[in-house]
N, C-alpha and C positions, 0 to 999 in steps of 0.2 A: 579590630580589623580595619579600623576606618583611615585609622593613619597608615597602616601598610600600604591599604591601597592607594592611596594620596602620593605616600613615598615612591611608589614604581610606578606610579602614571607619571610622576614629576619625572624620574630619571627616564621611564622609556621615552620619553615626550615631551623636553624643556621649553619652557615658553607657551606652553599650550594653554589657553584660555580656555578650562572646565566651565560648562554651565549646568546646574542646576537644574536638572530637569522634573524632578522628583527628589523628598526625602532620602540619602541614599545612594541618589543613580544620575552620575553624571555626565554630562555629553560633549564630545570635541564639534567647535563648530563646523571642520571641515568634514564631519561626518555626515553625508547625504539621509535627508528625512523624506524626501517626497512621495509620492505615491507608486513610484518605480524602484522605489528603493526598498531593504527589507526592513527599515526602520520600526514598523511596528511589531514583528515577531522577534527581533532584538531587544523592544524594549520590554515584551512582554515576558522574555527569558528573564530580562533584567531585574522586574519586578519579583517574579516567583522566590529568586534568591535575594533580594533584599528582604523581603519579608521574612526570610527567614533569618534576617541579622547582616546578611553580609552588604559591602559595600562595591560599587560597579560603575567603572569607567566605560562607555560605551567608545573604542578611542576612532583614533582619525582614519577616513578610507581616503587612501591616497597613492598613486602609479607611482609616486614618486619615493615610494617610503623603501626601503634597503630591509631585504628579510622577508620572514615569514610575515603575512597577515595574519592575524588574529583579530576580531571580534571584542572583546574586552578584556579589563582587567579586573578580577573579580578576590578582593582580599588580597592584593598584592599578586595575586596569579594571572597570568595569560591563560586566556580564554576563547574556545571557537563554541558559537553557539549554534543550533542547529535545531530547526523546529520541524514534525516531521508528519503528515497528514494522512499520510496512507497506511496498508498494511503489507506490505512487500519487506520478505525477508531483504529481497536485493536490494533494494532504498536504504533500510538500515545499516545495512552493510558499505553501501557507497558514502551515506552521511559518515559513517564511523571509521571510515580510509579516508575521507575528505578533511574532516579535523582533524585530523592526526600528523597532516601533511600541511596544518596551519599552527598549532598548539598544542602542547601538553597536556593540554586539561580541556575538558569537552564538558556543553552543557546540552543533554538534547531533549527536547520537549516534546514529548509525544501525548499530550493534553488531547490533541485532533484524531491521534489514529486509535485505530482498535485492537492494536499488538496487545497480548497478556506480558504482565511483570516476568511469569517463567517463561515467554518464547522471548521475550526481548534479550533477559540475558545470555539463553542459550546460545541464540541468533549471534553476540557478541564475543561470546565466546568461542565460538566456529571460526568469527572473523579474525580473531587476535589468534589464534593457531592454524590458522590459514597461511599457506606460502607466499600467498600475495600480502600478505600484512607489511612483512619484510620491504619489499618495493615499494608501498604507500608509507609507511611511515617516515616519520622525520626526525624523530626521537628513539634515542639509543636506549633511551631507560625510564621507567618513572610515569607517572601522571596519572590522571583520574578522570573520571567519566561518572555525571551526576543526572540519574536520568527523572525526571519528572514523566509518569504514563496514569493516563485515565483512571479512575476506578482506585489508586494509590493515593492515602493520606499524605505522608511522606515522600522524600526522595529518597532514592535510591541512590546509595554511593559505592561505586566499583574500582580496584585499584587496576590498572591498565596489567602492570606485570603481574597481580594476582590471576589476572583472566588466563596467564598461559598454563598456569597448574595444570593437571591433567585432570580429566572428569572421574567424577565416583573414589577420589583420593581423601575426602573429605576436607579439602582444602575449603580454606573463609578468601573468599575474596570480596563480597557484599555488604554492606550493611545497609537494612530496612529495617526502617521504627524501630532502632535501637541494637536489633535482632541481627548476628551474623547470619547469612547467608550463603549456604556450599552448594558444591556441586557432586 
């Protein structure tokens, strides 16, 4: 995975002097670190999934950049990351129309709130067959949503167009600790 993401940091981002900021996790200097910045729940997203193998460009935040922002690149993927502290269905819901309208692939961290693994999903699942899904999204097809939540060993991994299956069809859109996960 390390060279994928090497490869499409280098092509999304020519010339970009990666630094090293951790085993792993590397960082665009024009990426703001300060204390007003989300620097530290970026890196801390960043870490959860290095540790589990993968590798992460935290890339550049800049007005001037053409496209969608996204947050990283994680294994050759564009990534929006999102860390999430409370327990509102609405929150989840707004985080999960907010990436969706940045990247394909979503990383959200819910380490801080007290949502349970089955209301998160359902909670997403609501959102992705929601009429407004259509208006916030930005992608026509495809992606994934990798949730880290409290109380869970593992992460949780969701296919974006599995969530639109219909409920009680016994469709697999999840996978946790190995284990598919229906609805």
């Amino acid at each position: 995975m390390t060279e994928q993401a090497k490869e499409a940091a280098e092509a999304l981002f020519p010339g970009e002097k990666w630094i090293a900021v951790e085993d792993g996790i590397y960082l665009s200097p024009r990426r703001a670190v300060g204390e007003k910045s989300d620097y530290k729940n970026e890196l801390r997203c960043a870490q959860i999934l290095r540790d589990l193998g993968s590798t992460v460009y935290l890339v550049p935040e800049s007005r001037r950049l053409v496209g969608k922002k996204f947050d990283a690149i994680v294994d050759g993927l564009k990534f929006e990351f999102k860390n999430m502290h409370g327990k509102s269905d609405d929150t989840l819901i707004d985080h999960f129309y907010s990436s969706r309208g940045q990247a394909p692939n979503v990383f959200m961290n819910l380490e801080e709130s007290p949502l349970h693994r089955n209301r998160v999903i359902r909670v997403l699942h609501g959102a992705r067959n929601s009429p407004k899904y259509d208006k916030k999204n930005a992608f026509s097809e495809g992606g994934s949503i990798i949730l880290k939540i409290r109380g869970c060993e593992n992460l949780i991994y969701l296919d974006v167009d599995g969530l639109k299956k219909q409920k009680n069809t016994g469709a697999k859109c999840a996978r946790y600790g190995g284990q598919e996960v229906g609805f």
